[in-house]
matplotlib code that plots the C-alpha trace (Angstrom):
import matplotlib.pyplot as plt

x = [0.7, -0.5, -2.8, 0.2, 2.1, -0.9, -1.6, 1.7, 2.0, 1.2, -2.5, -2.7, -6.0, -5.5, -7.8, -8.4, -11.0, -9.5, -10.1, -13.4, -14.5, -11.7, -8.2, -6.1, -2.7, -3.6, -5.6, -2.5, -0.5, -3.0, -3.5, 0.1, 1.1, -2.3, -1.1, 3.0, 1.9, -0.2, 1.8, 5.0, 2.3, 4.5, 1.4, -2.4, -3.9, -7.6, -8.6, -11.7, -13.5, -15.1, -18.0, -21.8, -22.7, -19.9, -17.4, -18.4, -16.9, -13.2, -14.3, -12.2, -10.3, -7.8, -6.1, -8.4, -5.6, -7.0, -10.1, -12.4, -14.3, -15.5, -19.1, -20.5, -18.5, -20.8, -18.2, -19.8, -20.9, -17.3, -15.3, -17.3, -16.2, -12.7, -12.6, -13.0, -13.4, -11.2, -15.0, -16.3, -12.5, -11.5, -12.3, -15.9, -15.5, -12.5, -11.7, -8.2, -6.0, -2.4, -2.2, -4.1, -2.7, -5.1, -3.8, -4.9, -3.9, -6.3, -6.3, -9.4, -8.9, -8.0, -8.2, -5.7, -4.4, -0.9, -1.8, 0.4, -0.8, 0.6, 0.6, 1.7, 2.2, 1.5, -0.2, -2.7, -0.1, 2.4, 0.0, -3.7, -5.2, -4.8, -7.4, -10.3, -11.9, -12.0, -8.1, -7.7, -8.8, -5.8, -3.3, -5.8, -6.3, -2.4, -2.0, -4.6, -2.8, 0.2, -0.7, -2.5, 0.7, 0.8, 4.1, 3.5, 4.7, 5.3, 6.4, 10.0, 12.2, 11.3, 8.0, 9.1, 11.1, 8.2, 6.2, 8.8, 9.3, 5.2, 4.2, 7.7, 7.6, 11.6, 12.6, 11.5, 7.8, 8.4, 9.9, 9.9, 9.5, 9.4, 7.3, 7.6, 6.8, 3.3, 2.6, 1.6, -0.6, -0.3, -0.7, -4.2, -2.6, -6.2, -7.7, -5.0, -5.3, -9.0, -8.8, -5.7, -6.7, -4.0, -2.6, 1.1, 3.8, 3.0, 3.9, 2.0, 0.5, -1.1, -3.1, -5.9, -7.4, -6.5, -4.4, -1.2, -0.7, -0.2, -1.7, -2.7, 1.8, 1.9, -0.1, 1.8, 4.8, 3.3, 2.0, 5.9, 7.0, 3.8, 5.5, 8.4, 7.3, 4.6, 3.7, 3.9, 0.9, -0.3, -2.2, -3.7, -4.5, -6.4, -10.2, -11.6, -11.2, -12.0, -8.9, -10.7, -12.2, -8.9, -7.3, -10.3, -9.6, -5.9, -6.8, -9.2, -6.1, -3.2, -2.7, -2.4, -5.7, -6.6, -3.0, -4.4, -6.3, -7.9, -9.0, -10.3, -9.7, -8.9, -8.2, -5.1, -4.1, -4.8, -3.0, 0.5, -0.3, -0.3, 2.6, 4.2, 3.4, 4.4, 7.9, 8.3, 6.0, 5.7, 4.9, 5.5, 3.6, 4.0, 4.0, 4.5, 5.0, 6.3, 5.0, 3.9, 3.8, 7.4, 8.5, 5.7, 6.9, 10.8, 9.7, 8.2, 11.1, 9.9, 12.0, 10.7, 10.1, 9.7, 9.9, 11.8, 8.8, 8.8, 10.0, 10.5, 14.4, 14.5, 12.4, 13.6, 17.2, 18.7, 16.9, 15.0, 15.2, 14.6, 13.2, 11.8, 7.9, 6.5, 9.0, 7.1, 10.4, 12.4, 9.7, 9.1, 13.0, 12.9, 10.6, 11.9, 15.1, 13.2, 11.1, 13.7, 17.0, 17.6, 21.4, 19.6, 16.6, 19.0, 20.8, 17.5, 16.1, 19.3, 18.9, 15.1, 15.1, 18.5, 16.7, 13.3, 15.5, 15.5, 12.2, 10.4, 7.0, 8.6, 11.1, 8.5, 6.0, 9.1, 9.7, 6.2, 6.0, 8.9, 6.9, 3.9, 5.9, 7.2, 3.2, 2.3, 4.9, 4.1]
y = [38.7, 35.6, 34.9, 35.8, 33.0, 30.3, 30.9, 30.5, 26.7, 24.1, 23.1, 19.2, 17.0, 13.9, 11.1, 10.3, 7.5, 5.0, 7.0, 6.2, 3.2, 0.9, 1.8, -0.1, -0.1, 2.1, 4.1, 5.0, 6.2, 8.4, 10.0, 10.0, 11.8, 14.2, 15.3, 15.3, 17.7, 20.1, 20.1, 21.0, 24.1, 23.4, 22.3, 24.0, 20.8, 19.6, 16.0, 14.3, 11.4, 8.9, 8.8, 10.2, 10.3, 9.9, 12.1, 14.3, 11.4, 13.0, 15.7, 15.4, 13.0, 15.7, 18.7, 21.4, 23.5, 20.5, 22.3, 19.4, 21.5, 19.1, 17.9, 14.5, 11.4, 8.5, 5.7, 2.9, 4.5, 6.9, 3.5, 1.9, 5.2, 5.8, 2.0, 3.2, 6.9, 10.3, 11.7, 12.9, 14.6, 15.5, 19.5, 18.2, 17.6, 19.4, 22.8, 25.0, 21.7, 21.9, 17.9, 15.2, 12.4, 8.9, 6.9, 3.5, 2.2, 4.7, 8.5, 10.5, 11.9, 15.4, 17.9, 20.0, 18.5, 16.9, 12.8, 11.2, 7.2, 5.5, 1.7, 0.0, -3.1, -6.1, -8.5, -8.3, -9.4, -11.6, -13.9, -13.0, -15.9, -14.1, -11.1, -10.6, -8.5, -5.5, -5.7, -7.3, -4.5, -2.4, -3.4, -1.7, 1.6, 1.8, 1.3, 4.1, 6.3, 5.5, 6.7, 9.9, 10.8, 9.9, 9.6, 6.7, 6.0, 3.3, 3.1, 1.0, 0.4, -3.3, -2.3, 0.6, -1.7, -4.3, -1.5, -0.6, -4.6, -5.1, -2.2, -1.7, 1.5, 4.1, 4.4, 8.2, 7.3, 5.5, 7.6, 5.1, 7.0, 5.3, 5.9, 6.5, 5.1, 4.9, 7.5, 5.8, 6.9, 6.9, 2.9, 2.4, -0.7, -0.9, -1.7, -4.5, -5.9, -6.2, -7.8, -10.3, -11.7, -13.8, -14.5, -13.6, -14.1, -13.8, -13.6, -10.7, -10.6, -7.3, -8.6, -8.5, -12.3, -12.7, -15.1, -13.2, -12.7, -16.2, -16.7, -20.6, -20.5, -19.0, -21.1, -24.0, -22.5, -21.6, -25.1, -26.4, -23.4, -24.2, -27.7, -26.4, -23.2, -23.8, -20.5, -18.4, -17.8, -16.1, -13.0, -12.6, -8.8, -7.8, -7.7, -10.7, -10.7, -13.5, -15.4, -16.2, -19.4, -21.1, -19.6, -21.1, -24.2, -24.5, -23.6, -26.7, -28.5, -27.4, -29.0, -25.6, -23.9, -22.9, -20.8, -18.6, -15.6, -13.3, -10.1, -8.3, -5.2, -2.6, 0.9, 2.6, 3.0, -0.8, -1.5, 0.2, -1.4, -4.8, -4.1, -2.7, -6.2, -8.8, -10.7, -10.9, -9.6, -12.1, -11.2, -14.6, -12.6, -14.3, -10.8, -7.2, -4.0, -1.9, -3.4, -0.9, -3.6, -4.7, -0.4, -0.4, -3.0, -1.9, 1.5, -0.2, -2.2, -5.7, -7.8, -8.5, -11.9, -11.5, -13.4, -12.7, -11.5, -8.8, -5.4, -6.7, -6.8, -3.4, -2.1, -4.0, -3.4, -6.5, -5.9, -8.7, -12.3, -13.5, -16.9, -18.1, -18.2, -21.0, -22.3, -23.3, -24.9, -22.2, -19.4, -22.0, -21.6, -18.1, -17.2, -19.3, -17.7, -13.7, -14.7, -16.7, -15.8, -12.5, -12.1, -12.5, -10.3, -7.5, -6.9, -7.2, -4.6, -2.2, -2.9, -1.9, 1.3, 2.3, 1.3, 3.3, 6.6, 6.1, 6.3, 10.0, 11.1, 14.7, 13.0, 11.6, 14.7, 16.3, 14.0, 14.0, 17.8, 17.6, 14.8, 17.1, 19.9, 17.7, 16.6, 20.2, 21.1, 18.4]
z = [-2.7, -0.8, -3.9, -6.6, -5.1, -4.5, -8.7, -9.5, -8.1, -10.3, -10.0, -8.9, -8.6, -6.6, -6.9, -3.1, -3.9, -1.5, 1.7, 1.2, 3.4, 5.2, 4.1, 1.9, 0.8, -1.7, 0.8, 3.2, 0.0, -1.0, 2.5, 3.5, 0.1, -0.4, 3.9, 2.7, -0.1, 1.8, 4.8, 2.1, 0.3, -3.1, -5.1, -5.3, -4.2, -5.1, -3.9, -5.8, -5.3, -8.2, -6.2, -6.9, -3.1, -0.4, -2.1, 0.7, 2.8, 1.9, 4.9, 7.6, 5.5, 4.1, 5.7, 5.4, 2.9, 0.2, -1.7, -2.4, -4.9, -7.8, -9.0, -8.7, -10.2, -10.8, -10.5, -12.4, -15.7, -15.5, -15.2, -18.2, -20.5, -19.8, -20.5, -24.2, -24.7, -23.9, -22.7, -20.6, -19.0, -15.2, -16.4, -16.4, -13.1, -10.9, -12.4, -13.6, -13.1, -14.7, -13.7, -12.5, -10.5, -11.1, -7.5, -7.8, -11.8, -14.0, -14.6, -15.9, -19.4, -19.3, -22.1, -20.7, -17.6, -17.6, -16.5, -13.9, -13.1, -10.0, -11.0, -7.6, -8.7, -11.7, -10.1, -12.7, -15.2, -13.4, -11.7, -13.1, -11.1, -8.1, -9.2, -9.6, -12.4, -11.5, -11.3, -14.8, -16.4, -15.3, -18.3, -20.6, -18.2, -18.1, -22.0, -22.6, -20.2, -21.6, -25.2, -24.4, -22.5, -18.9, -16.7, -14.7, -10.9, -9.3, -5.5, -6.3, -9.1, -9.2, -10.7, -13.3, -14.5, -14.8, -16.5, -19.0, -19.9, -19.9, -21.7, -23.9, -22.7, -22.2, -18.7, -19.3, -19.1, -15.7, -12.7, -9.4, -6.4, -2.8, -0.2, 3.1, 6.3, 7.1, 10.2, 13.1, 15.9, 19.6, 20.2, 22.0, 24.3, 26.0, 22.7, 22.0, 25.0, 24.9, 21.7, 22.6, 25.6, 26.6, 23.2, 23.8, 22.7, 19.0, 15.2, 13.9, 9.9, 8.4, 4.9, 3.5, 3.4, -0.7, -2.8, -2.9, 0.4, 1.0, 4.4, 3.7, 3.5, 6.6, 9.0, 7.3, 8.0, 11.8, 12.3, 12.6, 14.9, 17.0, 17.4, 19.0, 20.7, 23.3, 24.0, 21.1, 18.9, 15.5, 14.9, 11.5, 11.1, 8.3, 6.4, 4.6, 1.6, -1.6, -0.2, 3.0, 2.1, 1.6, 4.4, 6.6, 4.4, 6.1, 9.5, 9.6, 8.0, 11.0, 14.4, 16.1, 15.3, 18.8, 18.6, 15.6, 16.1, 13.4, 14.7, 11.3, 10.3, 13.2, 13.7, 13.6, 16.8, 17.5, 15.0, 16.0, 19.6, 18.0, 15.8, 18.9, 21.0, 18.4, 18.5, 15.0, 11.6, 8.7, 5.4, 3.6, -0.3, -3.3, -4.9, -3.7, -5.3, -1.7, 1.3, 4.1, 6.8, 6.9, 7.4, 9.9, 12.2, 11.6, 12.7, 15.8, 16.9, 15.8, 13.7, 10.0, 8.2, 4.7, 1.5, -1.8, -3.1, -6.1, -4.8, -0.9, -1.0, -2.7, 0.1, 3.3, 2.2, 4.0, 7.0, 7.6, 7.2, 3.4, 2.8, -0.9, -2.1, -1.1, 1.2, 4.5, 6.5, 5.8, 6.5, 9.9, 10.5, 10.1, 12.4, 14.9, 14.6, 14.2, 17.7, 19.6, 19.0, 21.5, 19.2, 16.0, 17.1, 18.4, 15.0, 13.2, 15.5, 14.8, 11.0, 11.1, 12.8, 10.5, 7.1, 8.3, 8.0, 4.2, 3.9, 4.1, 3.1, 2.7, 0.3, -1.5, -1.8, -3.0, -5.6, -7.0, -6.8, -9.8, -11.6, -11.5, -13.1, -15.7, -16.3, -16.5, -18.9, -21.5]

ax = plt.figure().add_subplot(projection="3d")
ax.plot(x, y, z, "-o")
ax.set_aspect("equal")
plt.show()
């Protein structure tokens, strides 16, 4: 009977690529959603990597209900033919699929498998000179998706919309679905600790060292605080990445360098510790397509400075303070306001925790389990 039921369920291969190495953006979306989907048992769920050796990384990686049945995926010469060709297709690869889900802007061909593309965000065609290569290539991925058949997701209605105005495609090719909040572990406060030293109070940031997260902006912006507030210091969270060199570029250029820490990337549990610490989160992008770190720190109790950045009023939902891109008073004004103000603080607080509640990974898996139908019944 067990079996009746298990063949019955629509058949779904995940591309779980980004939980190979140090997560990304991308990385917590596809765990979050592969463990919202198994933990839910509404889809037969496969997860593959594009990878000829550390697909067997995904171990451990997934809940062990995911088969992770599938042959060897060399990335680079795979990349370089679905650039141009329908061969060789994910039923070379991951068998008895109804639907394949490409995670990160590109989906294998499929012979017989319904296509779903998650396209997070259009950085690649709203401000090109803030990728790099690899990412440029993603308009011609989504087109070829697009006119073999794929639905496409995106994580917030400011990019569907985007992708129906980019790609002149109906709103019934595009389904935006949110996602949730990413799960946070129990904070490891020795770790944090260890790694602050005395560096409190302080403005946290969570991004990777690149262009479009504007970090150069937010040591500006930090600088004139720094002026004013004696005590309180900033904690750059994150990898580098091929913005660094200009974000070491405006440290050199600030009064207040000795007040700016970067730790790197951490772990998880660091992570939510430092979240937990900081006064106030900033996320001063120039472009985003959800934003993880600003539900993060909301979840956590700390009050969110964000700018009016692509999909960032959509997802804070007027729970933050909103400055403009590019404008270093205001974001300095903000975040004195966000880290000194106990009034202001207490209704940004309230306003975080209550706009959190909107966001579900269950509600999400649930919506993707209907997109997945709709794929399979193409």
């Amino acid at each position: 009977m067990v079996n009746e039921e298990m063949s019955a369920l629509p058949r779904v291969g995940i591309d779980a690529t980004a939980l190979l190495g140090q997560p990304t953006g991308v990385g917590v979306f596809t765990r979050e959603l592969v463990r919202a989907l198994a933990e839910r048992n509404h889809v037969s769920l496969s997860a593959f990597a594009v990878s000829w050796r550390r697909r067997g990384e995904l171990v451990g990686k997934v809940p062990a209900s995911v088969s992770l049945e599938q042959r060897a995926m060399p990335a680079r010469p795979l990349k370089a033919l679905w650039a141009r060709s329908e061969l060789p297709s994910i039923e070379s690869f991951v068998a008895d699929l109804d639907v394949v889900h490409g995670t990160n802007f590109t989906v294998p061909p499929a012979r017989r498998s319904g296509r779903v593309v998650t396209v997070h965000d259009l950085t690649c065609l709203r401000y090109p000179e803030m990728c790099q290569r690899d990412t440029l290539r993603y308009p011609a991925l989504i087109k070829r998706a697009l006119r073999h058949g794929a639905i496409v997701h995106t994580p917030s209605a400011y990019v569907a919309n985007e992708v129906c105005e980019y790609f002149g495609v109906g709103h019934d090719r595009v389904v935006a679905i949110h996602s949730g909040v990413p799960t946070a572990p129990a904070p490891d406060y020795q770790a944090a600790r260890a790694l602050l030293g005395d560096a409190w109070p302080y403005v946290i940031s969570i991004a990777t060292a690149e262009p479009r997260k504007d970090l150069p902006g937010l040591i500006t912006g930090f600088d004139r605080v720094a002026d004013d507030d004696k005590d309180l210091r900033l904690v750059l969270v994150g990898p580098q990445g091929w913005g660094s060199p200009a974000l070491e570029r405006a440290m050199d250029s600030v009064r207040h360098r000795d007040r700016i820490m970067q730790t790197g990337f951490v772990a998880d549990a660091t992570l939510a510790a430092l979240i937990e610490g900081a006064r106030v989160l900033a996320y001063p992008s120039i472009y985003e397509g959800f934003g993880f770190p600003p539900l993060s720190a909301m979840a956590l109790g700390v009050p969110v400075v964000a700018t009016k950045a692509g999909s960032l009023d959509e997802v804070v939902g007027g729970a933050a303070l909103m400055v403009s891109v590019g404008d270093s008073e205001a974001l300095s004004e903000a975040l004195m306001v966000a880290a000194r103000d106990e009034a202001q603080r207490s209704i940004l607080i309230a306003a975080g925790y209550a706009r959190v509640q909107d966001f579900s990974w269950d509600s999400t898996a649930a919506s993707m389990e209907q997109l997945y139908r709709r794929a399979a019944a193409q």
